[in-house]
N, C-alpha and C positions, 0 to 999 in steps of 0.2 A: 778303575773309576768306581767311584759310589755307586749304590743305587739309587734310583732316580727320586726326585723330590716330586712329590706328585698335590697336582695344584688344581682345586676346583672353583671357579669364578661365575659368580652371582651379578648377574647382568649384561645383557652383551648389546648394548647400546655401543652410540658410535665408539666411545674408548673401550669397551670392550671386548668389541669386534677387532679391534685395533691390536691389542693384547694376544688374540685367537692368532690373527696371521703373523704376528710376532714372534711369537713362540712357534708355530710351525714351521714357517718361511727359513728361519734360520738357526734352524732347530740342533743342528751341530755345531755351529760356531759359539750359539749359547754354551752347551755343555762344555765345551771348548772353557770358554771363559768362566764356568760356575764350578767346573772339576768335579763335578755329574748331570745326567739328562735330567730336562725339565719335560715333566707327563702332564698332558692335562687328563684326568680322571673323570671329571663330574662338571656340567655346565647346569645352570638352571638362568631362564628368564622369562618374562610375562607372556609374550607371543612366540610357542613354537611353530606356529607355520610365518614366522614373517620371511621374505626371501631375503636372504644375506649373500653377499661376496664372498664368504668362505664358509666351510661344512665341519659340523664338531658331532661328536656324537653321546652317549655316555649321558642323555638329557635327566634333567631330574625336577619334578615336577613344582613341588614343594622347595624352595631354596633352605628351608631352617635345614632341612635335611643336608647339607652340604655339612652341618657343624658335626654331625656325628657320623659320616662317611670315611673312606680309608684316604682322604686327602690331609697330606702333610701339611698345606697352607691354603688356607683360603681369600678368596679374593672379591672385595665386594666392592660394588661398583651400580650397586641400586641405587644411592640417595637419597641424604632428609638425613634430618637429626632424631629422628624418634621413627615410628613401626619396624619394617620388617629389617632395614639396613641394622639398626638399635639390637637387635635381638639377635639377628645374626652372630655379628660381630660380639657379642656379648656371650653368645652360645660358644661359640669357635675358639675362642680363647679359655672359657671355664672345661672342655672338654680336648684341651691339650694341641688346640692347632693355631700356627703362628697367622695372622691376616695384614694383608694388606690390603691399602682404602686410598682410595679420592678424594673421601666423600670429607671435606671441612667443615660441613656444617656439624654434622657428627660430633667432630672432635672438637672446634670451638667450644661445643656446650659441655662433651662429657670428658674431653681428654684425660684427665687429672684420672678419675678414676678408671677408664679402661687402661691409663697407662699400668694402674696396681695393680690391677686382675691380671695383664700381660706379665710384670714382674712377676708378680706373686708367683705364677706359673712356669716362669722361667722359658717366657715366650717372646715371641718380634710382634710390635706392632709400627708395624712403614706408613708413610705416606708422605711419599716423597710428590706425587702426583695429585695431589690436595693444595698444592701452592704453586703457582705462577708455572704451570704447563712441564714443559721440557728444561725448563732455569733448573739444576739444582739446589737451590737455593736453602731447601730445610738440611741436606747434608751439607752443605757450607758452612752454615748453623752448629749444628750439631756436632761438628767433625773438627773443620780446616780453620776458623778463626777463631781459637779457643785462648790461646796463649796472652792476649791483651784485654780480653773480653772484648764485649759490643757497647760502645755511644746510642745507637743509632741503625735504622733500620726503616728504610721509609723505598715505596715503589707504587707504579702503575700495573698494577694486581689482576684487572679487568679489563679485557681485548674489547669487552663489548662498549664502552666508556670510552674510552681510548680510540676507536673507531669513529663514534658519535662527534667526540669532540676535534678530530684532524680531517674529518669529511665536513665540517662547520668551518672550520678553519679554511679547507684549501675552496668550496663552494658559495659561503658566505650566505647557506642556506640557515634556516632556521632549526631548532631544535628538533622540533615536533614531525619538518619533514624528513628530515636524516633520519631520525629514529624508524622512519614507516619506511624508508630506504631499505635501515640496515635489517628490517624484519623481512623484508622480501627477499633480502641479499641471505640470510640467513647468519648474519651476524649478531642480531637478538632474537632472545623467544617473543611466542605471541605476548606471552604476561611476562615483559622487560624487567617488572619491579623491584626483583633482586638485585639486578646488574644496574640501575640506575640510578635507583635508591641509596645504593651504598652498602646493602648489606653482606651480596658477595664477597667485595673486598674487607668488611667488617670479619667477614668468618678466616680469611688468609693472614689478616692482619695480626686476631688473637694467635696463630699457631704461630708465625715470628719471633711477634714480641714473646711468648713463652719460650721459645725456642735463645733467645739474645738476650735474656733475662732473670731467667731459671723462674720464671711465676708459674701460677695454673695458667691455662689459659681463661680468658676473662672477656665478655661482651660487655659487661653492666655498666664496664668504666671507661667505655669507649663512646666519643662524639661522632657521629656518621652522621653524615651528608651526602646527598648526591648532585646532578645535574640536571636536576629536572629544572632550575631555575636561569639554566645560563643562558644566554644572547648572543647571537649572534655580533651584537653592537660592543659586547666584552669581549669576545674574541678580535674583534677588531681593534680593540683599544691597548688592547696589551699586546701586539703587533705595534702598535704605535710607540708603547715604552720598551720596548724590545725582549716581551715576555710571551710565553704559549701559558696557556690554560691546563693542567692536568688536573684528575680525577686519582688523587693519593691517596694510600694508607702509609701511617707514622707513626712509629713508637720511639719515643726516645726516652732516655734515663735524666732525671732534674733532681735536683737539690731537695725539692719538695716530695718526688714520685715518678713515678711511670705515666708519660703521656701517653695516651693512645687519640688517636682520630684519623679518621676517614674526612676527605674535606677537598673542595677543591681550589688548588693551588698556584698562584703565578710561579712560575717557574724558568729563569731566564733564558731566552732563547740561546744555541750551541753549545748549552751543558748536557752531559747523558740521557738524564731521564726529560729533557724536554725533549732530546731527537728521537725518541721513540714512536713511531707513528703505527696509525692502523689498528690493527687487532695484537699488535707488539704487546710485552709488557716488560718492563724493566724494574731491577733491585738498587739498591745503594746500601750497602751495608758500613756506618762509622766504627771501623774496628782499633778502636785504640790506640794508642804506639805504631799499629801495625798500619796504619791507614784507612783511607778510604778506597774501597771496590764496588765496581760497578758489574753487573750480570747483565743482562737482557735476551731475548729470545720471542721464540712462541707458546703465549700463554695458553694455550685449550688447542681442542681439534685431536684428532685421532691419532698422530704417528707422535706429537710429539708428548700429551698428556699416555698414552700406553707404552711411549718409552721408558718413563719415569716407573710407570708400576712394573716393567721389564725388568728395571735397573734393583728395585727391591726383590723381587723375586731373585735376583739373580745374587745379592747379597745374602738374601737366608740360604741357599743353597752351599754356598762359600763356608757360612758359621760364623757371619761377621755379624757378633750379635754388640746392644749397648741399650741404654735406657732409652726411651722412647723420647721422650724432651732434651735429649741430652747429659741430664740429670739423672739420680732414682725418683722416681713418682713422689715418694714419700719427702722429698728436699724442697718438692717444689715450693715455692711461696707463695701467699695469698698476695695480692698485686695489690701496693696502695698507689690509690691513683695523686698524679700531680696536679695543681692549683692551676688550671686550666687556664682561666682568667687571667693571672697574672702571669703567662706565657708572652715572651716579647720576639715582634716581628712588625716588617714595616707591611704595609695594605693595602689595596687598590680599591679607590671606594667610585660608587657612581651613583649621582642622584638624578632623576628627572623631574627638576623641576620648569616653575613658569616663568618666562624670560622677560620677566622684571626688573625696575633697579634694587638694590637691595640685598636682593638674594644670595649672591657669595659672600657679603657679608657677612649673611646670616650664618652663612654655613661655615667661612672661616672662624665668626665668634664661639661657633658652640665648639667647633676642635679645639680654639685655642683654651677654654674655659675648662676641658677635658684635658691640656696639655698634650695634646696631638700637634704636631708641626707637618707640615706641609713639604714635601720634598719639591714637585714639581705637579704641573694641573693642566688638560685642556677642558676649553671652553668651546664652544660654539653656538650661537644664534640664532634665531632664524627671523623671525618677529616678533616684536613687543607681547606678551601675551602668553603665546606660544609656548611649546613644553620643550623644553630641551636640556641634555645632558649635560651637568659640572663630570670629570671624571679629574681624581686624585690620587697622586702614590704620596704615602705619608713615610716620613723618618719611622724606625722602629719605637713601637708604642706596646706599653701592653693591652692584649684585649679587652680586661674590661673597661679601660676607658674609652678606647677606641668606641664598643656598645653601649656608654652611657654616653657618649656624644651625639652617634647614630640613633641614639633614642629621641633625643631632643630637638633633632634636624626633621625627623619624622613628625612629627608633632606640627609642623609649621603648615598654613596654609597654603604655603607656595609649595609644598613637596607633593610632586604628583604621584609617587608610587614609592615602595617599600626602599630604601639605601640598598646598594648590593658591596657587600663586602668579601673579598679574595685576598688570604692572607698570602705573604712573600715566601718560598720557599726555596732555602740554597738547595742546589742537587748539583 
């Protein structure tokens, strides 16, 4: 057998704690499957006295110091797209040692160039554990659906989203208090705003679409959105036309460009990616000729996000080496984005207005003047006066008219509050 690959890792939060008993627990059936021992040599993290459930020694104060120590790979698992992760990783590679990461925010912003300092050097950079947990999914990417290319690429990315929105669903609680649920439960942080926002999945979505695409990867030309604005009353409605609510990222390939967005989506109830519930996250991969595949799993949490970086560790050790995107760095392409707007899909629209006569009229004259049709609508009443919801699913439209109708419906006296609009998505 070889000698051992010896692995120092920067950060030992919950996935990296995870990693620690990973690698020890099963420390001979690794070397088993990697065809030499894996060492950990060197650990650094912010608190050496926090108590942990497992004991590592070899502590190093300073993490930059991990890039020029005698570890063959390094493994970082601090976090953030710039300070100490940024520099690490940036050290570790220019001074000869292969790394492996989680950390997507990282690589959304700089991938493209840490991918050329890893070539250039004739080095691994992994992160297999950067996207949807335990899913493989960036080796799918990379690896198994290559022979037809990719269409298509769209999933529920964020357990904490995904969580929010099927505890609203099976509760018929409101937004705001599931969210203070899920922060108790310790399904979101105190400061949710990433996972809410959209921009979590904004950062998994750019490694994808780069990865299905052969582009850099690319934030600039992506549309996010989150859920901070859903309803209870939308969840209930699209139960009504036989759809769930998800929290997507999608990339697909068009005529015009490369869509990208984050957004959330009707999605018809007993297809894959709506029976994902919980803290799940599920893939749809459009592979060409070859099909459509569906993944799902557990996205985050300890055993199944430090399997993934397991699963890399355990391939540098093998010498299963390839371009980090799939690609060489240097092929990637600058991503032109596609004509957004004129993206077609049919919509679920909801207005509250005042329960006057008149009023769907109004609301059907301004679709039809946008050339928006009406597939099917409820209504309900309550008193003359009174505010209450039109909700509509419309035939496939494209967006900007759909938003130059919804402008003009807004505009009316009788509209009580902003239009909500949820576009259709097949999964």
């Amino acid at each position: 057998m070889n000698s051992p690959l010896k692995i120092a890792i920067a950060g030992l939060g919950t996935v990296g704690g995870g990693v620690v008993k990973a690698l020890t627990s099963r420390h001979a059936a690794l070397a088993a499957q990697a065809g030499r021992g894996i060492e950990i040599v060197a650990v650094s993290a912010r608190d050496t006295k926090k108590k942990r459930d497992f004991e590592v020694g070899n502590w190093v104060a300073d993490p930059m110091a991990l890039a020029s120590g005698d570890a063959d790979v390094v493994v970082e698992l601090i976090g953030g797209e710039e300070g100490v992760a940024r520099k690490l990783v940036e050290a570790a590679l220019e001074n000869g040692k292969h790394v492996v990461t989680a950390n997507k925010a990282l690589l959304a912003k700089h991938g493209k160039r840490l991918a050329e300092l890893a070539e250039k050097n004739n080095l691994q950079l992994k992160f297999e554990a950067a996207v949807a947990g335990g899913i493989p999914v960036v080796s799918i990417l990379r690896e198994a659906l290559i022979a037809h290319g990719v269409d298509a690429v769209k999933g529920i990315l964020n357990g904490t989203c995904n969580y929010i929105l099927t505890e609203m669903e099976v509760s018929g609680r409101g937004f705001a208090e599931v969210l203070k649920d899920a922060q108790a439960k310790g399904y979101a942080e105190a400061d949710p705003t990433l996972d809410i926002g959209g921009g979590d999945t904004a950062h998994k979505l750019a490694l994808l679409s780069s990865l299905a695409f052969g582009t850099a990867p690319d934030l600039a030309n992506m549309k996010v959105e989150g859920i901070e604005q859903i309803t209870a009353a939308d969840i209930g409605f699209a139960s009504e036309f036989g759809f769930r609510i998800k929290l997507l990222g999608v990339a697909r390939q068009t005529s015009s460009g490369i869509d990208q967005r984050v957004h959330l989506a009707m999605v018809r109830a007993r297809t894959p990616l709506a029976n994902v519930d919980g803290a799940a996250n599920g893939v749809v991969v459009d592979a060409g000729e070859a099909g459509s595949f569906f993944f799902s799993g557990r996205g985050a949490g300890e055993a199944p996000t430090a399997s993934a970086v397991v699963s890399d560790i355990v391939e540098i050790a093998r010498g299963s080496f390839g371009p980090v995107f799939g690609r060489p760095a240097a092929s990637l392409k600058t991503l032109v984005p596609a004509d957004s707007g004129a993206a077609l899909s049919a919509y679920y629209l909801r207005f509250e207005v005042l329960d006057v006569p008149g009023v769907l009229a109004e609301i059907a004259g301004r679709l039809s003047e946008a050339n928006v049709s009406i597939e099917s609508m409820i209504q309900r009443g309550r008193a003359p006066g009174e505010s209450v919801a039109i909700v509509m699913i419309t035939h496939e439209s494209p967006q900007y008219a759909v938003e130059r109708a919804l402008k003009a419906i807004a505009a009316s006296d009788k509209v009580r509050a902003r239009p909500c609009m949820i576009p259709m998505e097949a999964a």
